[in-house]
C-alpha positions in Angstrom: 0.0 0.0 0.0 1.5 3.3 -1.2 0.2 6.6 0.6 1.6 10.4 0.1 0.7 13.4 1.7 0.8 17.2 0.5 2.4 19.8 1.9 2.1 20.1 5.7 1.0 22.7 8.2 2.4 23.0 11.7 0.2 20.3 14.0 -0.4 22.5 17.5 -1.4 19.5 19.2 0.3 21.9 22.2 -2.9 23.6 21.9 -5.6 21.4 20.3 -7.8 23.8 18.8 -4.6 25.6 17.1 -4.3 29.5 16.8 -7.5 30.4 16.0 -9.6 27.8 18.0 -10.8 28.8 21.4 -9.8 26.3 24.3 -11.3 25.9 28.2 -9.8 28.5 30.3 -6.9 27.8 32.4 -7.0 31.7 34.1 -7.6 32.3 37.5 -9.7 35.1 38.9 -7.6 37.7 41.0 -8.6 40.4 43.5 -7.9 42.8 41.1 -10.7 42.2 38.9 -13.1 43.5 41.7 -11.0 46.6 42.5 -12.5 50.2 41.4 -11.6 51.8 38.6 -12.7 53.7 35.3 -15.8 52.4 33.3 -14.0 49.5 31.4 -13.4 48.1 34.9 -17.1 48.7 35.9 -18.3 47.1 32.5 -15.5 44.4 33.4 -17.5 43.5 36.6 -21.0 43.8 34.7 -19.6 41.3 32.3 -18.8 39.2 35.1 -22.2 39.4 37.0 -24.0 37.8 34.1 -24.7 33.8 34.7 -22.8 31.2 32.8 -26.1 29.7 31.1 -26.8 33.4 29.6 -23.5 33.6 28.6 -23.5 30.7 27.0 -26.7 31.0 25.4 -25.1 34.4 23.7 -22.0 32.6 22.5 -24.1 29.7 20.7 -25.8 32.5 18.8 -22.6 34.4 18.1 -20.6 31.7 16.1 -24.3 30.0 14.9 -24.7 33.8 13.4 -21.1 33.8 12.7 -21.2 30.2 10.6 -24.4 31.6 8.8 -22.9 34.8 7.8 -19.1 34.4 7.0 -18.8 30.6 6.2 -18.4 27.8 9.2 -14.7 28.7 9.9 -15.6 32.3 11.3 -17.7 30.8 14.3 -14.7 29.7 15.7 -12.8 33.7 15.9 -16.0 34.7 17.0 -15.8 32.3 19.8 -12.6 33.7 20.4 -13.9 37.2 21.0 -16.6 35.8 23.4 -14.1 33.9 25.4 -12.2 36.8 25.8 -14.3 39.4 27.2 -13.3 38.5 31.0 -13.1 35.3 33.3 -16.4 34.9 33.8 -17.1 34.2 30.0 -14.0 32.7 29.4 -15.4 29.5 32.1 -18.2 29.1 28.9 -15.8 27.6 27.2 -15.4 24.5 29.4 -18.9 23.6 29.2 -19.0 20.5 27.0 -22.9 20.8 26.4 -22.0 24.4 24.1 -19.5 21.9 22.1 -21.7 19.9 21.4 -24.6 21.8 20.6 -22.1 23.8 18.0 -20.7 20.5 16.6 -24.4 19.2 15.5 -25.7 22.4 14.2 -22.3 23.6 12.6 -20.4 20.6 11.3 -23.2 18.5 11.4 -21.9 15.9 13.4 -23.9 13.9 16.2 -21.6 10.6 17.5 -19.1 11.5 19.8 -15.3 9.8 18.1 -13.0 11.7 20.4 -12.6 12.6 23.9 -14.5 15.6 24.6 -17.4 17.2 22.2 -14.8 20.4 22.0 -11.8 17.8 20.8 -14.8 16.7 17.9 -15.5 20.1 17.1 -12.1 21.5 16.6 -11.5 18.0 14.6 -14.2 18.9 12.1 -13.2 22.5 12.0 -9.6 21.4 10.8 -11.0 19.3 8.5 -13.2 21.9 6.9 -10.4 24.2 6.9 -7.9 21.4 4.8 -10.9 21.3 2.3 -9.9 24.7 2.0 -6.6 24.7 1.3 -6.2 21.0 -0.3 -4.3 19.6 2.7 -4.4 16.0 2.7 -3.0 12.6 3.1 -3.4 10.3 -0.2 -3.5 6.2 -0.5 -4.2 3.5 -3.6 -5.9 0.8 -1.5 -4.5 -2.6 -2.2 -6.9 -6.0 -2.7 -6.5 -9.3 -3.2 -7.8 -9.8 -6.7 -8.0 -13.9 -6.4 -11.9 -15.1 -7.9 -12.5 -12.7 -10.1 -11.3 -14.5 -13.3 -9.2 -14.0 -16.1 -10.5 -11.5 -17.2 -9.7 -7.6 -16.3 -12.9 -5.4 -17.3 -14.2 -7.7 -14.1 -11.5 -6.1 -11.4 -12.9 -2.5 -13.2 -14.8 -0.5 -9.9 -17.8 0.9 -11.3 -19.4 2.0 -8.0 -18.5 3.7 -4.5 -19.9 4.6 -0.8 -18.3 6.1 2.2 -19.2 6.0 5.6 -17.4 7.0 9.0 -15.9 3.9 9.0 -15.7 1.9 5.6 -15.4 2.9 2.0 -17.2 0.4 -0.2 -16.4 -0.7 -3.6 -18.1 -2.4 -6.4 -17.0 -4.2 -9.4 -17.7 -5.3 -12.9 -17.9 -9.1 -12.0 -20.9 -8.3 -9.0 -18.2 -8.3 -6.2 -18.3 -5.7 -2.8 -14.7 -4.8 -1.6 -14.7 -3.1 1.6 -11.8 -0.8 2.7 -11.4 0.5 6.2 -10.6 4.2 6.0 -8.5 4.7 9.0 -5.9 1.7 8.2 -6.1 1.5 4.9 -6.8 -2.0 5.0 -8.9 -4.6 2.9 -11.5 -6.0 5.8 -14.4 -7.7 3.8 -15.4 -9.4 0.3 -18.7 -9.8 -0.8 -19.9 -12.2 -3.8 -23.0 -11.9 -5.5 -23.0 -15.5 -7.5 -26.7 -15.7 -9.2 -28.5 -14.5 -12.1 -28.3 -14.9 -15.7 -25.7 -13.1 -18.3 -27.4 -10.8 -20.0 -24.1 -9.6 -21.3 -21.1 -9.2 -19.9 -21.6 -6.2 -17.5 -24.8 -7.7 -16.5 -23.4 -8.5 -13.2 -21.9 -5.1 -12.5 -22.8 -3.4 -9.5 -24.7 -0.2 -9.8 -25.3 1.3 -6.8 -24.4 0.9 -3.0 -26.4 1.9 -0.1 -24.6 1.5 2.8 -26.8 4.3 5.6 -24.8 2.4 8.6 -21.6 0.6 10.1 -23.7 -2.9 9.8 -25.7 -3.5 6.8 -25.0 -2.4 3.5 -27.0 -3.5 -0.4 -25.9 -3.3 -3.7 -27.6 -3.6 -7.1 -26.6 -5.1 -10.2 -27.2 -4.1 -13.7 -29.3 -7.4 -14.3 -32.0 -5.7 -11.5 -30.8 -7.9 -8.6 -30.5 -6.6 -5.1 -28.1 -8.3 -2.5 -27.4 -7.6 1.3 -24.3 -8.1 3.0 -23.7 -8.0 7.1 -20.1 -6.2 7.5 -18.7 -8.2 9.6 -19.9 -11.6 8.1 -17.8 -11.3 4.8 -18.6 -14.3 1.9 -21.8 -14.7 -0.1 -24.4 -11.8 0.0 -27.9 -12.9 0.1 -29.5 -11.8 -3.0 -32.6 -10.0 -1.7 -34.7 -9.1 -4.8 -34.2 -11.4 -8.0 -34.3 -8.7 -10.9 -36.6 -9.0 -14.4 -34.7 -7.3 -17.2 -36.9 -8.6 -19.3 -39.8 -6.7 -17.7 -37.8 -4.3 -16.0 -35.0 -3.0 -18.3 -31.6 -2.3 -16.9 -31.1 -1.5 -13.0 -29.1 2.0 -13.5 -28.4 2.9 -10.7 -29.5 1.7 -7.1 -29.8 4.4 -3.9 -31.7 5.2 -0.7 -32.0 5.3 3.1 -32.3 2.7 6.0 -36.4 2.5 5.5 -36.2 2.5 1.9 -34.5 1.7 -1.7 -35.0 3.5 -5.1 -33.8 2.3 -8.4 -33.5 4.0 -11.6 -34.5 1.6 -14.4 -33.6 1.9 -18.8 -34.9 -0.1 -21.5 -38.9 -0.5 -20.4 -41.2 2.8 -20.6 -43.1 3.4 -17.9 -40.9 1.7 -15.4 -38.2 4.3 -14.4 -38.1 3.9 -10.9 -39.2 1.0 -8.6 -39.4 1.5 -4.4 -38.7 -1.1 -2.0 -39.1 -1.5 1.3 -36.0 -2.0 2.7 -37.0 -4.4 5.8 -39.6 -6.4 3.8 -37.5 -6.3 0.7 -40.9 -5.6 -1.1 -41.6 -3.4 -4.0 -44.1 -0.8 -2.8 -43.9 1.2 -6.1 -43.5 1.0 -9.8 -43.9 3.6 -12.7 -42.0 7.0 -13.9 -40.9 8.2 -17.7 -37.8 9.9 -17.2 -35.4 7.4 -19.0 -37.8 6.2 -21.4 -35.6 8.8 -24.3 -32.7 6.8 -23.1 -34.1 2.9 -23.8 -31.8 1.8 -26.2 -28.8 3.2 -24.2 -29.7 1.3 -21.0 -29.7 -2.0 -22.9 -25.8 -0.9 -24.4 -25.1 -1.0 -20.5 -25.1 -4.4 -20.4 -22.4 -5.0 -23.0 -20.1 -2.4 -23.2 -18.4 0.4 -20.7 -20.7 2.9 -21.7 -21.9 6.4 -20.2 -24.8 6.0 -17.4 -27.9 6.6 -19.0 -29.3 8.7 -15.8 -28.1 8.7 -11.7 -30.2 9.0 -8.6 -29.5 10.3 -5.2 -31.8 10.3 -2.2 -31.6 13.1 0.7 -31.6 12.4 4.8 -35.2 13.5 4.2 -36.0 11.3 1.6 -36.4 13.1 -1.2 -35.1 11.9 -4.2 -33.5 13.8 -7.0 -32.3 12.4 -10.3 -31.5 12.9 -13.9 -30.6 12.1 -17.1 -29.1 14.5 -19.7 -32.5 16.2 -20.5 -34.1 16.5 -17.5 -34.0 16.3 -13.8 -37.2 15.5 -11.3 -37.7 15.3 -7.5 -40.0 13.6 -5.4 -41.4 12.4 -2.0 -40.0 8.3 -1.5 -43.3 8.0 -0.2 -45.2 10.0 -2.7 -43.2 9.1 -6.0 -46.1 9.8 -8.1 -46.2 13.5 -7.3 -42.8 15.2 -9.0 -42.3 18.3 -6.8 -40.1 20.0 -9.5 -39.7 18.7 -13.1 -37.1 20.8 -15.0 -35.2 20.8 -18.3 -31.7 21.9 -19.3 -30.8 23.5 -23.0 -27.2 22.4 -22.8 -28.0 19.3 -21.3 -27.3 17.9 -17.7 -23.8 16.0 -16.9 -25.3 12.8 -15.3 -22.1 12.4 -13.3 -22.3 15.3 -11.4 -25.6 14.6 -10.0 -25.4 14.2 -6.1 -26.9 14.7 -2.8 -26.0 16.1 1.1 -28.8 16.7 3.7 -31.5 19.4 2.5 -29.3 20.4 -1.3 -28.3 19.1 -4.2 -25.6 20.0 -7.1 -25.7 19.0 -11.1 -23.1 21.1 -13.4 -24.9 21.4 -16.8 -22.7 20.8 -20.1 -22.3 24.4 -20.3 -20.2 24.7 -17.0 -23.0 25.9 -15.1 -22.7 24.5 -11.4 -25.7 24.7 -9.0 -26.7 23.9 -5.7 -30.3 24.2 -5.1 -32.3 22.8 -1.8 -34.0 19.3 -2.6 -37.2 20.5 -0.9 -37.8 24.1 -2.2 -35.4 24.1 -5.1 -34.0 27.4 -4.1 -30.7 28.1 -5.3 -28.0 28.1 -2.6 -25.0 29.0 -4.8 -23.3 29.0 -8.2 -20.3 28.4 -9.7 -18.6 27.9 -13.2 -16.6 25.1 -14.4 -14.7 25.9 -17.8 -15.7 23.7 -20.5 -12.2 21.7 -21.3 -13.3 20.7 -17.7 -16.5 19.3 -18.4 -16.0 16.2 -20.1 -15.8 13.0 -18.5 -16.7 15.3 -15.2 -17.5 13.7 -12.0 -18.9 15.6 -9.4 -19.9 15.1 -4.9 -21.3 17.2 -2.8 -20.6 17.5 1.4 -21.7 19.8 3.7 -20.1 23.4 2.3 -17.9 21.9 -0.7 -18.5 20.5 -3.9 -15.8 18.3 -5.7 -14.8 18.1 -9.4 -12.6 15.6 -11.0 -11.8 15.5 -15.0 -10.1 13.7 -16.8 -7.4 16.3 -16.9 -6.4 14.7 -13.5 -6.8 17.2 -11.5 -9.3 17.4 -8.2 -11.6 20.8 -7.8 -12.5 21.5 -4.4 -15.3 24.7 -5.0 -16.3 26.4 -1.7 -20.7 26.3 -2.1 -21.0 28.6 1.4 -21.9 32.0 -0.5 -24.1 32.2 -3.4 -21.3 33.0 -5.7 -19.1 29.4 -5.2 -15.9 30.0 -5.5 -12.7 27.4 -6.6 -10.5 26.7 -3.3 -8.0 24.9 -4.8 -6.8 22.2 -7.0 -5.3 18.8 -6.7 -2.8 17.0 -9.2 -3.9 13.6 -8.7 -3.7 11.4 -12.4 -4.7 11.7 -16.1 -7.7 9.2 -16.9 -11.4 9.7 -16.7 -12.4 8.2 -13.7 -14.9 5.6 -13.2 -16.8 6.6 -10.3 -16.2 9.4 -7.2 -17.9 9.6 -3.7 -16.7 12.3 -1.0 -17.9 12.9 2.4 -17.4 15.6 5.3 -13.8 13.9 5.4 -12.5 11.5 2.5 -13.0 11.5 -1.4 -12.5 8.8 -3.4 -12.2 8.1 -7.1 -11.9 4.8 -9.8 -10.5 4.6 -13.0 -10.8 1.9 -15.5 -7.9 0.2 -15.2 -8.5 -0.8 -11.9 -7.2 1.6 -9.3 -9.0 3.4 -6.9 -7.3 6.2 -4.6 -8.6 7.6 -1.5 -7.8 11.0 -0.3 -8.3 11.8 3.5 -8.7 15.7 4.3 -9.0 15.0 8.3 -5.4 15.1 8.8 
């Protein structure tokens, strides 16, 4: 296993919050802070008579304010400020509960992985900040490629999910590989074994849902959908036998813990199909938006071609997907009623198509980048991609950033805070259109075609 790192930045683990994070007080109040003097003194004492809960309160509203305003790196300089106003509010920033109410309402974040909920949030704010600036450490994971044949296209990774823990990956022959992120290490193989060929691709895995640390499910091309425990690597159970015959092509497969969505090609009528996710039942059938693309979802069967259309469900279950005409969103448990139904004159880049929380992003053949909310559809922000970028584009989205890679071989990392997104920086990584990319509020990874897959963690 190879792994590189870019440029480093001093590590103040002396201090763990670093220059501009605030830390618990270690000042002790002295008799002179009671003496008389002029009015600063006087508003010194004020300051001072004021309870910790109210001061408290007034510091979770500065740096939520702050966050909302100036981007999520300003909450903690105006922390900073607070803090030092006089002893009294300086004590605030001991209290544990104010840590943790900013780290779920500013980074997002509601487990508890390190020591104290003010360790977590200046971990997340350092993270946020190497987004920023493209600081990062970089690794090709390494697999044992035994069972998967002679033949290469099969060790080709058409599909990825990340998690905290795990970055899944699936492959041409119907195989799960799972990666975890914090060694590096190969942990689990899954095998999906059944179904007829339908061509050669038929068994490629074309979507992973994988909402927790125990479960994940995958879907192949040939409509099957398989579940795999993590910790019990081997055969998955195949959960739903797929009809292509009735069905067309299984796209793409996404969705939550309660429920799956697939995007279907090749029957009209039958875009999308719902399961339930604990039954394993279908609970809904019907949609038009790939029925333009037909002919083009059978092709994915037998050769490497361009995905016809991609889906993405929300933490609110709404689902948004595409194809290169047009993009709808619905309710999961409504999917007859399209809340938005829109169009695109330059067309939509399929592969840019993805979801975080309450927005979404798709860059439009033009270079046009936009990040709208899934519920309302209001546009958040925009940004431009030039057009020598655009082909072969792959595009994420996590909370505040949205990542580009071309097949110039370089990683975009556009900053989506304002409503005019702006390009942070850029990261040499390899020439090659990739195959697939996933990010999260800490790794990004990307595949190629000739097998490799790197993973690039920004939580260093």
């Amino acid at each position: 296993m190879s792994t590189s790192s870019s440029p480093s930045t001093p590590d103040h683990d002396a201090n763990p919050g670093g220059p501009d994070i605030p830390g618990p007080s270690t000042r002790r109040t002295s008799a002179a802070d009671f003496e008389p003097g002029p009015s600063s003194s006087r508003q010194r004492l004020m300051n001072e008579a004021l309870p910790e809960p109210v001061v408290e309160i007034l510091a979770h509203q500065v740096a939520i304010d702050a966050a909302h305003d100036n981007g999520r790196l300003s909450a903690a300089s105006a922390l900073a400020i607070i803090f030092q106003v006089c002893c009294t509010w300086r004590e605030v920033s001991r209290s544990d509960h104010l840590w943790q109410r900013l780290t779920r309402q500013i980074w997002r974040r509601t487990h508890l992985l390190r020591a104290t909920w003010h360790h977590e949030f200046i971990y997340w704010h350092r993270t946020v900040r190497n987004f920023t600036t493209g600081r990062h450490s970089f690794t090709i994971p390494h697999f044992d490629p035994s069972g998967s044949g002679d033949h290469r296209h099969t060790l080709i990774c058409r599909s990825l999910a990340l998690s905290d823990r795990h970055l899944a990956c699936g492959f041409a022959d119907g195989t799960i590989r799972l990666f975890d992120v914090d060694t590096w290490s190969h942990v689990s193989t899954f095998r999906s074994m059944h179904g007829h060929r339908f061509g050669p691709f038929s068994r490629c895995v074309s979507g992973i849902v994988m909402t927790n640390n125990s479960i994940l499910a995958f879907g192949r091309l040939d409509g099957d959908i398989y579940v795999a425990v993590l910790n019990e690597p081997g055969l998955a159970r195949r959960a739903v036998v797929g009809d292509v015959v009735n069905n067309g092509v299984l796209v793409e497969l996404a969705g939550t813990a309660r429920r799956w969505v697939g995007l279907f090609a090749g029957v009209p009528g039958r875009a999308f199909q719902i399961w339930d996710s604990q039954t394993e039942q279908v609970i809904s059938v019907g949609g038009s938006l790939t029925d333009p693309d037909a002919l083009m979802g059978w092709h994915m069967l037998t050769e490497l071609v361009e995905s016809v259309g991609r889906i993405r469900v929300s933490e609110c279950e709404l689902v948004v997907a595409c194809t290169t005409s047009r993009l709808v969103c619905f309710n999961i448990m409504n999917p007859e009623l399209l809340l938005h139904d829109v169009g695109s004159t330059s067309g939509f880049v399929v592969t840019s198509l993805d979801v975080t929380h309450e927005a979404f992003v798709v860059i439009e053949r033009n270079g046009i980048g936009t990040v709208r909310r899934t519920g309302s559809f209001a546009r958040v922000s925009r940004f431009r991609v030039r057009g020598s970028w655009v082909r072969g584009l792959l595009g994420c989205i996590c909370p505040g950033f949205v990542t580009t890679y071309s097949g110039g071989g370089v990683l975009r990392v556009w900053n989506i805070e304002q409503p005019v997104g702006m390009l942070c920086c850029t990261i040499a990584i390899r020439l090659g259109e990739g195959n697939s990319m996933v990010a999260n509020q800490r790794h990004v990874a990307i595949s190629w075609n000739d097998t490799s897959i790197h993973l690039l963690d920004f939580g260093v």
